[in-house]
N, C-alpha and C positions, 0 to 999 in steps of 0.2 A: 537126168537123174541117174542115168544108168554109171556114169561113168562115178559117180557121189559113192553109190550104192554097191559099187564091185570093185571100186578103187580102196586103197589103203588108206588111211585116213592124211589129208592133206596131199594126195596123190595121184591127184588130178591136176589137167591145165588146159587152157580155150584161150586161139590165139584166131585173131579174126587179121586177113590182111588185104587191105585195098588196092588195087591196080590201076593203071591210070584209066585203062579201055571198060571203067565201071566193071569189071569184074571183082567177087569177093571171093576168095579163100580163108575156110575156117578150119580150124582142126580142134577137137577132143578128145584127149590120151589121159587115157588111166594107166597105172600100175598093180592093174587085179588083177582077176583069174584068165583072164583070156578068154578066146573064143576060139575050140575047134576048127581048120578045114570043111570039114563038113559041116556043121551048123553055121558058117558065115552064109553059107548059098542060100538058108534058109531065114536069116535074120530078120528079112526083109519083108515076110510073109505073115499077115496078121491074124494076131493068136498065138504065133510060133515062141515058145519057152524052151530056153535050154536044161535039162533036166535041172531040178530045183535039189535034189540030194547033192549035184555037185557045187554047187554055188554058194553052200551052208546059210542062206536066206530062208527065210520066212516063206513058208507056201502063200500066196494070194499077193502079196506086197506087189507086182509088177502081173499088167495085163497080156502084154505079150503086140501091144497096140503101138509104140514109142518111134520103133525104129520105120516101120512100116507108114506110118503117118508121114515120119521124117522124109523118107525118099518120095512116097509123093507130092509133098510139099514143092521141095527140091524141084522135080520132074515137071510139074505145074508151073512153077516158073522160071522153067528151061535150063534148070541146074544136074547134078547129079550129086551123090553121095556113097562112099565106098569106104571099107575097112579093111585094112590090118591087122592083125592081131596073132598070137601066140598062145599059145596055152603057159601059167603060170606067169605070162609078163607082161598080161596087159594089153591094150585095145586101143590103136588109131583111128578114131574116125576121121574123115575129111571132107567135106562139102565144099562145092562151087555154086555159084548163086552171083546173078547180075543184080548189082546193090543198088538200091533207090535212094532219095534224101533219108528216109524212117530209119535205113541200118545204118546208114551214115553217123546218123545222130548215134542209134544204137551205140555205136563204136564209140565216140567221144565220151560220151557217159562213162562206158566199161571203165578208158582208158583214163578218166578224170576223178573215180572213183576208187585206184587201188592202194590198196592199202601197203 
């Protein structure tokens, strides 16, 4: 939601890619505000909010829980997940994750479903 929510409207994109050694690479790039140097170190730490006066968001809309679930997730099932990002141009995320039949499927859906 994050990248929905800071992105420009329609200015998001999630691209999932399969490998043959069952590894998965995903990426999520927005073209919103970016993320600081210094608050990427801390993305990942639950609770952690980037100051909400710079964001022009709504106080309380986002927990501060998202990204920090995400890398444990990740981490749990032997992946990782890391960002890029800019200030004023937007936020690569990108996750690695050994894919099972469920993302598999996952992925054919996405990919049988675009508009």
């Amino acid at each position: 939601s994050n990248a929905v929510s800071y992105g420009k409207e329609g200015g998001n994109k999630l691209k999932l890619t399969l490998h043959q050694d069952r590894q998965g690479t995903g990426t999520v790039e927005d073209d919103g505000i970016g993320i600081s140097r210094d608050d990427q170190v801390h993305i990942w730490e639950r609770f952690y909010r980037v100051d909400a006066s710079r964001t022009g968001k709504e106080e309380g809309l986002h927990s501060g829980l998202g990204l920090s679930m995400v890398k444990w997730i990740a981490q749990a099932h032997g992946g990782n997940v890391r960002v890029e990002s800019e200030l004023g141009k937007g936020s690569c995320f990108t996750f690695e994750l050994k894919f099972n039949l469920i993302l598999i499927f996952m992925e054919y859906i996405i990919l049988t479903n675009k508009e």
